[in-house]
Steps between C-alpha positions, in 0.01 A plus 500: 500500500712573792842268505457398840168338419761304237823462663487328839496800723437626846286772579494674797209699502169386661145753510378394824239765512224224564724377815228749701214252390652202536366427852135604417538263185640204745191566670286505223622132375581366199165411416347798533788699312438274199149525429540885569768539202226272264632209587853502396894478637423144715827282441460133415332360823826229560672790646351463846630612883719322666364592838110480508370824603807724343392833382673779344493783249799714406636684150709225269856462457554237189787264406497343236713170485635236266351203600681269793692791561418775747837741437244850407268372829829578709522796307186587592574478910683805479211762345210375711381696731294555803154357392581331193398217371759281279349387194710214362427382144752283209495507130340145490333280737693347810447362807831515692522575797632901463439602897627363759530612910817719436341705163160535764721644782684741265116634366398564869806651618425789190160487625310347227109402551506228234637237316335369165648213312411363178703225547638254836582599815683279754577506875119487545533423842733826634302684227184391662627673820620844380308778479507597152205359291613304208263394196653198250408256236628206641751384747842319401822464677656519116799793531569766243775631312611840522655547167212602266430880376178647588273826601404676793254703523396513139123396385445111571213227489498299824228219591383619111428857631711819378666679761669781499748690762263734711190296415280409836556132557218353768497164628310284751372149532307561171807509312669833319351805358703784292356872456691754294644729598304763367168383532555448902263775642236396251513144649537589846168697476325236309599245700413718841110482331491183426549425876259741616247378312583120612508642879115556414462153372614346756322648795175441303590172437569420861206683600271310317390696218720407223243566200573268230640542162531813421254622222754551234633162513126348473458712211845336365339154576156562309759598232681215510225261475544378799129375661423440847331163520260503822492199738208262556199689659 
């Protein structure tokens, strides 16, 4: 194993090759993107917008922090990039409040997308009215420490979801999504399909001619024992 995934460390190195996707996956949405990777990489659903409506999709920078402290997140500002999204985890569970106005101005002047937070964010109001999109647990006016040894962008789990630097983070009002890295393309085109074929759907369904359960799930029904009992003639 690599010391710096032992020793607190900094690394400066992020693979942003999936930063050309990230605007076709914002489109896509984060539902979408997570049935077309089988259902996986959702975070915990209590980290929600902060601004209904937010959407955004960019390659992950990671810190991970000691908890009620948010030193490595300010170590963090400095390697994010144009498109970004900040991914901010800690080694247990907290809810203080981590970001605040002056940590969200420093991520839009270096041109970040997005801010996730598995933890508090405060200044909800000013945060409210800036335009960088910002996902959290909770919200709490509790301050941090900046004393406490950490990681940045080094593997971590975030809203119970692994995330690693480079990885596609999406998010919208549905909550967040993660797609490795290397497995992008394959969910891009996947997920491209999968609204195709709902395009169809939905202009039969508005036309009128929306045919029923599909024969496959009948068959799963008869399976399933499940009998349809008719009404009164």
């Amino acid at each position: 194993m690599s010391n710096h995934l032992i020793s607190p460390s900094i690394l400066d190195h992020v693979d942003r090759r999936a930063g050309s996707l990230s605007a076709e996956f914002a489109e896509l949405g984060v539902a979408t993107v997570h049935e077309s990777q089988g259902r996986s990489g959702l975070m915990d659903p209590a980290i929600k917008p902060l601004v209904a409506g937010s959407r955004v999709a960019g390659p992950a920078v990671t810190c991970l922090n000691q908890p009620g402290d948010n030193l490595m997140l300010l170590a963090a500002l400095d390697l994010c990039r144009e498109g970004d999204v900040l991914v901010v985890a800690n080694l247990a569970p907290s809810t203080a409040g981590m970001v605040g106005e002056i940590i969200a101005n420093i991520l839009i002047a270096r041109g970040a997308a997005g801010l996730v937070v598995d933890a508090g964010v405060r200044d909800v109001r000013e945060l409210r009215r800036l335009p960088l999109p910002v996902w959290a647990k909770t919200i709490s006016a509790t301050g941090t420490t900046k004393g406490g040894p950490g990681w940045v962008n080094t593997p971590v789990v975030a809203g119970g979801t692994s995330v690693r630097p480079g990885d596609v983070v999406v998010a919208d009002d549905d909550g967040v999504v993660v797609v490795p890295l290397e497995s992008a393309e394959q969910v891009l085109e996947r997920g491209r399909a999968r609204v195709s074929r709902e395009a169809v759907l939905l202009e039969d369904i508005t036309a009128g001619r929306w045919p029923g359960l599909s024969p496959e799930l009948r068959d799963q029904l008869r399976t399933l024992g499940v009998h349809r009992v008719p009404g009164p003639q």
